[in-house]
C-alpha positions in Angstrom: 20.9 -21.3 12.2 17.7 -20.6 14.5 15.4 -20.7 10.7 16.4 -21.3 7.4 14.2 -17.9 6.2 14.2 -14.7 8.3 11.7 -13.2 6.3 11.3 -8.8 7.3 7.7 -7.7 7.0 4.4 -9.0 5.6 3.2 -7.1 2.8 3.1 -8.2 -0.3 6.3 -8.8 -1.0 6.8 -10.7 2.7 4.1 -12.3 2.5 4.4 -14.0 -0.8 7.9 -15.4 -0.3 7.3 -16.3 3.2 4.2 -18.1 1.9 6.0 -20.2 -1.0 9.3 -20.9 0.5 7.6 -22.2 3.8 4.9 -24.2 1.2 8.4 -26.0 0.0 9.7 -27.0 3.4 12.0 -24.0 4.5 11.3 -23.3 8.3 10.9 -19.7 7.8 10.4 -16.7 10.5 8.1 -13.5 9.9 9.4 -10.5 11.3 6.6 -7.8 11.6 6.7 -4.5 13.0 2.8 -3.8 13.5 0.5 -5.4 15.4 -1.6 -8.4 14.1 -5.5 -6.5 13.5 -8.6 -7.7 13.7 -12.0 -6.3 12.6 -12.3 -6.0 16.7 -9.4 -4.0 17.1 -9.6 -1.9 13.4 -9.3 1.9 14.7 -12.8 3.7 14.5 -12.8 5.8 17.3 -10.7 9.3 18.8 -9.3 7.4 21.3 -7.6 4.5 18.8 -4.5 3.6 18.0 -4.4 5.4 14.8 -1.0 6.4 14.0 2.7 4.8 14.1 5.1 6.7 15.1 8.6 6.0 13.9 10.3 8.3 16.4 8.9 6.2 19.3 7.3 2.7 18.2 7.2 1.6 21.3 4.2 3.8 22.5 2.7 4.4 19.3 2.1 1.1 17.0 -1.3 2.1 15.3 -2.6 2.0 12.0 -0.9 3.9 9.7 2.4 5.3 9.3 2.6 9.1 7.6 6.1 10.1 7.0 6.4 13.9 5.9 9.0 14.9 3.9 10.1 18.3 2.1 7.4 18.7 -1.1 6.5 15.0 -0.5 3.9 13.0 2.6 4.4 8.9 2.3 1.4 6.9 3.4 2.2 3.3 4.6 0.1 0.6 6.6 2.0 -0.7 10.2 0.7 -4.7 10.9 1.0 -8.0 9.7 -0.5 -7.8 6.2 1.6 -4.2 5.3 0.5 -2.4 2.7 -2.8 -4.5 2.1 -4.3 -3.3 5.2 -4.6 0.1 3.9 -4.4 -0.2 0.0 -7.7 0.4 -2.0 -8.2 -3.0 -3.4 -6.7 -2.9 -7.3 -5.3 -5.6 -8.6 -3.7 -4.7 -12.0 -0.7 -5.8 -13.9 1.5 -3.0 -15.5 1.6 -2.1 -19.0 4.2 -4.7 -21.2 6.0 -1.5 -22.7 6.8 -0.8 -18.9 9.4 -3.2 -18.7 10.7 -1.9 -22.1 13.4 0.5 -20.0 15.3 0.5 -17.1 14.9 -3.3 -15.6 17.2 -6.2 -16.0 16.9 -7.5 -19.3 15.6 -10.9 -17.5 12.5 -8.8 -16.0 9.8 -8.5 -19.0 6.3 -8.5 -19.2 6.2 -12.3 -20.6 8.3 -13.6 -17.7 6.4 -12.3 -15.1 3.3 -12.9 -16.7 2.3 -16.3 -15.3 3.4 -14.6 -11.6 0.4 -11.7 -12.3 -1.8 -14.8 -12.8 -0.5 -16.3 -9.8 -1.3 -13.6 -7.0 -4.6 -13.0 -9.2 -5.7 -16.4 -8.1 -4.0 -16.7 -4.7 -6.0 -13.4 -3.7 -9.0 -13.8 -5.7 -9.4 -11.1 -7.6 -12.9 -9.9 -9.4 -14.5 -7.3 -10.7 -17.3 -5.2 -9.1 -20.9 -7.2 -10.3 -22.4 -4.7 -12.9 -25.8 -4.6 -10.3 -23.3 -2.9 -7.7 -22.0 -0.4 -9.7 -21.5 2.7 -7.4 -22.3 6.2 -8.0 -18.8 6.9 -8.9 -18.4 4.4 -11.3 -21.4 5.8 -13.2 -20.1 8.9 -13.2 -16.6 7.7 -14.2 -18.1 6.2 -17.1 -20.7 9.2 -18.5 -17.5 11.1 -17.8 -15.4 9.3 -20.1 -18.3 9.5 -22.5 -18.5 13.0 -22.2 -15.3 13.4 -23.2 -14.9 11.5 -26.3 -13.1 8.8 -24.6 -16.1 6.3 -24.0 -13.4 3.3 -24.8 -11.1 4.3 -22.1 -13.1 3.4 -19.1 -13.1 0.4 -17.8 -13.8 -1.4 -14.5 -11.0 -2.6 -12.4 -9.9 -6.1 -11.0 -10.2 -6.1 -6.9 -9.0 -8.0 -4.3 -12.8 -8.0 -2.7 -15.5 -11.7 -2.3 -18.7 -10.0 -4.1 -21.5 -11.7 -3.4 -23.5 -11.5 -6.7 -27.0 -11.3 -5.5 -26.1 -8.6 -2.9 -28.0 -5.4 -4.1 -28.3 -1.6 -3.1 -32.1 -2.6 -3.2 -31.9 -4.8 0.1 -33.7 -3.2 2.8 -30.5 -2.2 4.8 -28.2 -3.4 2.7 -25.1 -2.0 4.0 -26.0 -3.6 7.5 -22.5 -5.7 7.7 -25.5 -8.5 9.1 -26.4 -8.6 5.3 -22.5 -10.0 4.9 -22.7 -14.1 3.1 -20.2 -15.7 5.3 -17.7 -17.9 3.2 -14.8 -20.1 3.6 -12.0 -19.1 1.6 -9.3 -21.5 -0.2 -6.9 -21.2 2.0 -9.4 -22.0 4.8 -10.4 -18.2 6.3 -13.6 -17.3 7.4 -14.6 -14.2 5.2 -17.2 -12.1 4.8 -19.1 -10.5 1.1 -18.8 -6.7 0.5 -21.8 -5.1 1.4 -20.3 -1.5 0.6 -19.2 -0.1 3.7 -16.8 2.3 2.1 -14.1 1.0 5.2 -11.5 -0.9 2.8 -8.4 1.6 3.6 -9.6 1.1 8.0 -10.3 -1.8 8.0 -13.7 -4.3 6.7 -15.9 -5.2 9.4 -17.2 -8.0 7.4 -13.4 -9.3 6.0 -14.4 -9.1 2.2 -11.3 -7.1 1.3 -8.7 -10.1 0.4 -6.0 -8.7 2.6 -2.5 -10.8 2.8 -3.5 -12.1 6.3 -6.8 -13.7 5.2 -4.8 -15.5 2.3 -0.8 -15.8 1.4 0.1 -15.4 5.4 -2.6 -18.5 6.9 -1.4 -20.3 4.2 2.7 -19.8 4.9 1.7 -20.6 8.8 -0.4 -24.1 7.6 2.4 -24.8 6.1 5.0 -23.9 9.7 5.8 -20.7 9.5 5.9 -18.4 12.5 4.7 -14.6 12.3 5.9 -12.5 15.2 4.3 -8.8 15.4 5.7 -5.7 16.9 9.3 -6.8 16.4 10.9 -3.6 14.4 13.9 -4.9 13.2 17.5 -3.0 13.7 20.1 -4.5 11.5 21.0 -7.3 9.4 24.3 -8.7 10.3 26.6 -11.5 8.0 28.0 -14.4 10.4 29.4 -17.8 9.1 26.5 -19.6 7.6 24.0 -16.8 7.4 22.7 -13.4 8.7 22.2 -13.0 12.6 19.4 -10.3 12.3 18.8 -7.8 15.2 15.3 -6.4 16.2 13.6 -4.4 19.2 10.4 -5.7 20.3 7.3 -3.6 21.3 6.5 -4.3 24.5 4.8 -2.1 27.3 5.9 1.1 25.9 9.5 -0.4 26.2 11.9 -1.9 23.3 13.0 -5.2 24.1 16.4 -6.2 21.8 16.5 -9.8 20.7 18.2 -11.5 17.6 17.6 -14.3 15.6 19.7 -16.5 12.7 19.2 -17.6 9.9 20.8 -19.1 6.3 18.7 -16.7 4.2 17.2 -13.3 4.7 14.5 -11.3 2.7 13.8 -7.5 3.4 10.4 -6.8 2.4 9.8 -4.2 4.6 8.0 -1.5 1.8 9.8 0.8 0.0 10.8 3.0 2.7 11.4 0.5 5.4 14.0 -1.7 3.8 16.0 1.5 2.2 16.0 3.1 5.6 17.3 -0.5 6.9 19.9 -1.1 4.5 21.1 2.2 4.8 21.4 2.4 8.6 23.3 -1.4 7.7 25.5 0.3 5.7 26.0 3.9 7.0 25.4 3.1 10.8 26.1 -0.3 11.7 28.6 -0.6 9.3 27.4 -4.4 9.4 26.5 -4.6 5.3 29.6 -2.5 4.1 29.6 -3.0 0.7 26.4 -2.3 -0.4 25.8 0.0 -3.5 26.5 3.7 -3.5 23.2 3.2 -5.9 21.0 2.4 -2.3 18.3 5.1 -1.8 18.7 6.8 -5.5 15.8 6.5 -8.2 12.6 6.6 -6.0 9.0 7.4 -7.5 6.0 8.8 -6.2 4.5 6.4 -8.7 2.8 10.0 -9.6 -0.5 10.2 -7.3 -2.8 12.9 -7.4 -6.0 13.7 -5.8 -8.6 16.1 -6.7 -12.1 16.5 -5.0 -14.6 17.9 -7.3 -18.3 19.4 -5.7 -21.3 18.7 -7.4 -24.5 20.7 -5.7 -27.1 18.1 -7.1 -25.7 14.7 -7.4 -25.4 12.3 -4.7 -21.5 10.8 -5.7 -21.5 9.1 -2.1 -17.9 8.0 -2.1 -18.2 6.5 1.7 -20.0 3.9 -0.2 -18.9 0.9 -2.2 -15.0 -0.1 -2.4 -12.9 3.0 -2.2 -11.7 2.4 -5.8 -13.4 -0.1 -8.5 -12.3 1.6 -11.9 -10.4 3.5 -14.7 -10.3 6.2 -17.9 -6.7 4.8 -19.3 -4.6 7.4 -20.6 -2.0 4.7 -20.3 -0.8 5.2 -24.0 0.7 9.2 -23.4 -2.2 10.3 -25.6 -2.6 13.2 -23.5 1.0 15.8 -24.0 2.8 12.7 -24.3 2.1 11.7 -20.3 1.4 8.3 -18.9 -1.7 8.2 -16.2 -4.7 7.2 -15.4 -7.5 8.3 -13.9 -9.7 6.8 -11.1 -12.8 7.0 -8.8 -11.8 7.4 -5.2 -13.3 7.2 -2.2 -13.6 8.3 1.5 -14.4 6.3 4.6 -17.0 7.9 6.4 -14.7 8.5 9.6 -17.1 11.7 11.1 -19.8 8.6 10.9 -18.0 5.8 12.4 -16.3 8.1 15.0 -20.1 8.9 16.4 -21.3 5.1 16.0 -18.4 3.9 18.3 -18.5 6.8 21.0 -22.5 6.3 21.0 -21.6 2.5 22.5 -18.3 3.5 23.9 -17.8 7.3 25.3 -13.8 8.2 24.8 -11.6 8.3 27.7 -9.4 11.3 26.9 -11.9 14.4 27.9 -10.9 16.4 25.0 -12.2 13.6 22.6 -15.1 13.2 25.1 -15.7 17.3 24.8 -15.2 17.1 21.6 -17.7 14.5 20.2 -20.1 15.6 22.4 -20.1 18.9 20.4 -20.1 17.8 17.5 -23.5 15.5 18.2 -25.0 18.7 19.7 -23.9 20.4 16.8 -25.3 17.7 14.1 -28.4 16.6 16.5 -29.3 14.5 13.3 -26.4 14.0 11.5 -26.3 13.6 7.5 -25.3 10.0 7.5 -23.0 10.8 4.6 -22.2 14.0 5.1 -19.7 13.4 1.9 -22.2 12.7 -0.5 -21.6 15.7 -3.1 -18.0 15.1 -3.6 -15.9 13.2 -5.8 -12.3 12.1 -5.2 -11.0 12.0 -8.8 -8.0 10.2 -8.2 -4.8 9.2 -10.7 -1.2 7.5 -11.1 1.2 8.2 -13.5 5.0 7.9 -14.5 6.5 10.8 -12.3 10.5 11.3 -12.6 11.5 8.8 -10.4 14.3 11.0 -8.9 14.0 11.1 -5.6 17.0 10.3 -3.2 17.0 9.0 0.2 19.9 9.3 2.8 20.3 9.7 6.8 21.0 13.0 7.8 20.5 14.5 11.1 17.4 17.0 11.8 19.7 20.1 13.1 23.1 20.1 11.4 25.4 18.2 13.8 23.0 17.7 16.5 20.2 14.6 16.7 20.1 11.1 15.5 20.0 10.3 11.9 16.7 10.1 10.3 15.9 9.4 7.0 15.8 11.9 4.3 14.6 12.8 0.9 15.9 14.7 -1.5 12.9 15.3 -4.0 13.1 18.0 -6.8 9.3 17.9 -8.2 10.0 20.4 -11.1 10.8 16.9 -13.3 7.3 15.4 -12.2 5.5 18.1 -12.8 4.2 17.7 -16.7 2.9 14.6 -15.6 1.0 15.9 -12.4 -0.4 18.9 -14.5 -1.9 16.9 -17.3 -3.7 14.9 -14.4 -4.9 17.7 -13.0 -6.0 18.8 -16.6 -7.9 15.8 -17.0 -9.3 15.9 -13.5 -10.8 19.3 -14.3 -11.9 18.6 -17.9 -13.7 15.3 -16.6 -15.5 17.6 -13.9 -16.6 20.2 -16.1 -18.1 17.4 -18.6 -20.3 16.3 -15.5 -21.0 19.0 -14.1 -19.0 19.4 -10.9 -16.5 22.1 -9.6 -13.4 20.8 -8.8 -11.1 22.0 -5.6 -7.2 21.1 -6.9 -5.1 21.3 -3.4 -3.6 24.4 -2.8 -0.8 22.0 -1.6 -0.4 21.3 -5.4 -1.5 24.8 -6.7 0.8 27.1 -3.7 3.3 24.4 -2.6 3.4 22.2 -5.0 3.7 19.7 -2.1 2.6 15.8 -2.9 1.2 12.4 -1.5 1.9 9.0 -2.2 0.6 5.9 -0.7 2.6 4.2 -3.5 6.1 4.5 -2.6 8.5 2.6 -5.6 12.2 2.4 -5.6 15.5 2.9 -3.5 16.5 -0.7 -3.6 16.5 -1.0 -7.2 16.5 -3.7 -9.3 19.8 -3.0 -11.9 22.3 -5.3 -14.2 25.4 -4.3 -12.4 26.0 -2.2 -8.7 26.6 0.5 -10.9 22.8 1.2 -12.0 20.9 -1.0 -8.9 21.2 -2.1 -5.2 19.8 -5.6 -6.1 20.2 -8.2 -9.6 16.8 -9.3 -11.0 16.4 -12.2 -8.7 16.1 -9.6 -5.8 19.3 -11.0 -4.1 21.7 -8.2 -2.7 25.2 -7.3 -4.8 27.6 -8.2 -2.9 26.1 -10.4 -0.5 24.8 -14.0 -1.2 21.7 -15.2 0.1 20.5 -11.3 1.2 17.4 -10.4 -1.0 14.9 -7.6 -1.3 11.3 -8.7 -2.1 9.0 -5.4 -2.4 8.2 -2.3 -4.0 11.9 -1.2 -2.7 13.2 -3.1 -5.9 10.7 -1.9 -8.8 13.1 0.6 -10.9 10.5 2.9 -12.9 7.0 4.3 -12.3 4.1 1.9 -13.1 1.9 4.9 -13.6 -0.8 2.1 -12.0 -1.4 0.7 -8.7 1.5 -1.7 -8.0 0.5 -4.2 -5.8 0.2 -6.9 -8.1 3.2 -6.2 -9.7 5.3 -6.0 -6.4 3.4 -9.3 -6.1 4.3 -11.0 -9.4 8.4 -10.0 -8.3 7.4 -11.7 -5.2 6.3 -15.2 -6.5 9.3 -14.9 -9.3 12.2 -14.3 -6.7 10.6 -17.3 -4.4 10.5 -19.1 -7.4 14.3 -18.8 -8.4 15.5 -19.3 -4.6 13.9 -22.7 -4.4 15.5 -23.7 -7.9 18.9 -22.3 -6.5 19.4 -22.8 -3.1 18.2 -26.4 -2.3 
């Protein structure tokens, strides 16, 4: 075998059991199919590499990757770090009574407990110093006050280095020079948040605690090897091991390759390692025997966004980190749902956009025609021209009943893409008492809100929080993988990311697909040495 660990993708699930296996001596391989960022190369500009395109990865590997289904959009990140690039920060364990139903009876709150701790420390979570309280936070909390519900708010854990004497009362204290300069524990040069409002592009000064400032140096001090823009195929058994098949993004062109190994672990998000199991099994025929379960049960993890307009109140929600707290609703006080409800935020895109063409004009003359009328337009632009709005944002336990499959785009014609089957009319209590709440909350404060005639006409929804479709189960029957995250049927093949989480959180997940992380490392060290 070429490695002991081929280890596919670097979010948090990759990341983490790349990290801990290589910490105990397995010569383990990173398979990434984004580039490796930088705070030089973050997109800002009309000209950069914003969007991944999963048609043709080869000549677009940017940013993000938006895949649009019927009555549901998926946001995901594309780059070595995965979902960390582009999430907003939280750090929360879920509920105990989530564990009550539908995961393996070994799965409970008290056994992953001392994983939560784990990835609290590893990342370095805090809370938002009191001094640096945004606007929205205020607002969140005389909100909650308003209502009745005072004891509900609270401020969140982050995966952000505050520096505690930072202040709003600096003179330019948002100037990323005003950044204190650290060294982190696992030997990164990082930066203090000094409120950009860029966490889900990108942070200039590196205070957001993103995988590749933390669990991935670490996994490489300790030998293993990260390889970027290498998009993985298929996953193939062979005597020994898994020979596991990948294109590599090269010069607009896809360059196959393979490389062996004794173990694999597909941690390639929720969407990337059902679409590659099913392809193994469906496709390649190469994994066979893999559960007719693959692809059912997936959750929207129930996100909803509403922007609420407040004429005289400066919200500014380009400012700060793009989400620092909660009203919990956690408890289905409210028509017997489970949600809560938090402040989001926007980066100031129209602002950055104008910074980086000021220095560097765009190439492509429409983006050149186009900024240039928007500066002759805005001759002295509002340098937040966001300020009035508030993005009340939420999660809560949808239905969980969405199915993926391949099917071909025009009947019998086309290659076969993945596809979800998503009926919303189950998730919809859940979605209206957020939207309830999200209306009730601006009324208290005295803002109009705007709920998305994609919700209101269409009924159409967004998740960056994809959960399911390689779920955890007892048996093959009710799950794709057992509750060490190894593959039914096939030894040594494991899952390790939000694929394998079996029921809506109804919170952010990332330290939950984190804590799964840590526990199935865990168990292969004590079971395959």
């Amino acid at each position: 075998m070429d490695f002991d660990v081929i280890v596919i993708g670097s979010g948090f699930g990759g990341a983490i059991t790349a990290c801990r296996l290589a910490e105990k001596g397995y010569k383990v391989l990173i398979l990434e199919r984004g580039r490796r960022w930088s705070k030089k190369t973050y997109p800002r500009g009309l000209d950069d590499a914003w969007s991944w395109n999963h048609l043709k990865p080869e000549c677009e590997n940017g940013w993000i990757d938006l895949r649009v289904f019927s009555g549901m959009a998926v946001a995901q990140g594309a780059g070595v770090g995965g979902g960390s690039l582009i999430y907003a920060n939280i750090s929360c364990e879920a509920p105990a009574r989530t564990f009550q139903r539908g995961w393996p009876k070994e799965v409970t709150y008290d056994e992953l407990k001392p994983h939560y701790d784990a990835v609290a420390k590893f990342m370095n979570v805090q809370r938002i110093p009191q001094n640096q309280w945004t606007e929205r936070m205020k607002l969140m909390q005389e909100a909650a006050a308003k209502i009745g519900q005072a004891d509900r708010f609270r401020p969140l854990e982050l995966a952000v280095s505050f520096d505690p004497d930072w202040s709003y009362d600096r003179p330019n204290a948002r100037d990323p020079s005003q950044s204190k300069r650290f060294i982190n524990a696992q030997g990164v040069e990082q930066g203090c948040c000094v409120h950009l409002g860029n966490c889900d592009i990108g942070c200039e000064v590196g205070a957001k605690n993103t995988l590749d400032h933390n669990y991935i140096p670490w996994a490489e001090k300790h030998g293993a090897q990260v390889r970027p823009l290498h998009l993985v195929t298929d996953v193939c058994p062979m005597a020994g091991g898994y020979r596991v098949s990948y294109d590599r993004l090269e010069n607009q062109k896809r360059i196959p390759g393979a490389v062996t190994a004794r173990l694999v672990i597909i941690a390639a998000g929720s969407l990337g390692s059902t679409e590659l199991l099913l392809r193994c099994r469906d496709l390649n025929h190469s994994l066979p025997g893999i559960s007719p379960f693959l692809g059912r049960d997936w959750s929207s993890n129930g996100d909803f966004l509403t922007p609420a307009f407040y004429a005289n109140r400066n919200v500014a929600p380009t400012w700060g980190p793009t989400i620092s707290s909660a009203i919990d609703f956690l408890d289905g006080s409210q028509s017997g749902q489970t949600f809560w409800i938090e402040d989001g935020g926007f980066p100031n895109l129209l602002g950055d956009c104008l910074k980086k063409c000021q220095k560097h004009p765009p190439r492509n003359l429409i983006a050149k025609v186009l900024v240039e009328g928007i500066q002759h337009l805005l001759k002295n632009p509002d340098p937040d021209p966001l300020k009035n709005v508030m993005p009340w944002f939420a999660q809560g336990v949808d239905a969980g009943n969405g199915a993926f499959s391949l099917k071909r785009p025009w009947w019998f014609f086309g290659q076969r893409r993945l596809h979800l089957d998503w009926d919303v009319s189950q998730s919809r209590p859940v979605i209206d008492a957020i939207v309830a709440m999200h209306r009730k909350l601006s009324a208290a404060t005295g803002g109009e809100p705007l709920v998305p005639p994609t919700w209101t006409v269409a009924h159409d929804l967004v998740t960056p929080h994809p959960l399911g479709g390689c779920n955890m189960g007892d048996t093959p029957d009710r799950g794709v993988v057992d509750h060490k995250g190894e593959v039914f049927g096939y030894k040594n093949l494991y899952v390790a990311d939000a694929a394998i989480i079996p029921e809506a959180l109804g919170v952010n997940p990332s330290r939950t697909i984190g804590a799964l992380a840590e526990r199935i490392a865990k168990l292969i060290c004590a079971e395959s040495r």
